[in-house]
C-alpha positions as CSV (number, residue, x, y, z in Angstrom):
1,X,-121.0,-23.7,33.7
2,X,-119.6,-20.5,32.1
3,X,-115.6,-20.4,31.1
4,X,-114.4,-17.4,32.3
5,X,-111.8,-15.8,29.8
6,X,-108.1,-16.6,29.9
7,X,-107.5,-12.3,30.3
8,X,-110.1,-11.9,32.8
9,X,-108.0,-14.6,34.7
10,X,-104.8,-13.5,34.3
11,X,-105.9,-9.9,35.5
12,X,-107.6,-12.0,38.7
13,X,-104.5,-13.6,39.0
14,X,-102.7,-10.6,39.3
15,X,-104.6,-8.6,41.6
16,X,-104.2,-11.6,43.7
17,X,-100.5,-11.5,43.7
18,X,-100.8,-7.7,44.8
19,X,-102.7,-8.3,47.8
20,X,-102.1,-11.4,48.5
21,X,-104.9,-13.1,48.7
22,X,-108.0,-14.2,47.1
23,X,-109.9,-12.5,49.3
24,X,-107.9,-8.9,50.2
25,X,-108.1,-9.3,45.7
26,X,-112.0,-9.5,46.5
27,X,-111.9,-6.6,49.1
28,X,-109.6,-4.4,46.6
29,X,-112.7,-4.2,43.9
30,X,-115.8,-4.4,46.0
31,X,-116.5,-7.6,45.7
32,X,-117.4,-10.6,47.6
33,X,-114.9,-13.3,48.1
34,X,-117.2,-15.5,47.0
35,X,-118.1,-13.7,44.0
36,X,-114.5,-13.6,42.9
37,X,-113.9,-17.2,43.7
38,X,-116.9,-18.3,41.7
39,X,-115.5,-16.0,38.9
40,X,-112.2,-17.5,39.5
41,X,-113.0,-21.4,38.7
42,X,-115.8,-19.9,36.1
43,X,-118.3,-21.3,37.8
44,X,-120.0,-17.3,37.2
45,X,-119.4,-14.9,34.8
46,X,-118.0,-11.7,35.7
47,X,-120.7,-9.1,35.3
48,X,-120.2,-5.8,34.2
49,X,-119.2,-3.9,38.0
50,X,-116.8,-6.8,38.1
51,X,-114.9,-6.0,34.8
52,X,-115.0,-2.4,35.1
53,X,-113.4,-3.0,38.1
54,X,-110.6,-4.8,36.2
55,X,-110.7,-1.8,34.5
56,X,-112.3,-4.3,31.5
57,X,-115.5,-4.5,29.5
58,X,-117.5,-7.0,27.6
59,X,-116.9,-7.2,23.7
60,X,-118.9,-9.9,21.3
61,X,-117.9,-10.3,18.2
62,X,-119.3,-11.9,15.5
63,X,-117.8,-13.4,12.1
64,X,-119.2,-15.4,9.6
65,X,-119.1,-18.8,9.1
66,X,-116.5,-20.0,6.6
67,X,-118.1,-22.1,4.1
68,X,-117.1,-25.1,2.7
69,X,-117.9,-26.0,-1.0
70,X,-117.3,-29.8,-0.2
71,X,-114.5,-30.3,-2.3
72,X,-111.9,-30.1,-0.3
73,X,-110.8,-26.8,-1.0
């Protein structure tokens, strides 16, 4: 199971407030209801049509590992 991204969410969330429901929020950007549902409870990620049409994009990031010198410091 993926774990769809708390700003992807709240941007779903939204667009569902606007139309009103889950599915007119599907309709709005091109999507199927299912799609958006699945998205929704993260049981799919949002591919890349999907977050353009949040007007959103895909960023990784990557950061090193902080080491620890196993002294407590």
């Amino acid at each position: 199971m993926t774990k769809t991204s708390p700003e992807v969410l709240a941007e779903m969330r939204r667009l569902i407030r606007v139309h009103g429901t889950q599915a007119a929020a599907a309709r709005a950007i091109l999507v199927s209801a299912t799609y958006f549902s699945d998205v929704l409870n993260s049981r799919r990620a949002p591919g890349e049509g999907f977050l353009k049409a949040l007007g959103m994009k895909l960023v990784k990031v990557y950061k090193r590992k902080e080491r620890g010198n196993g002294r407590g410091k």
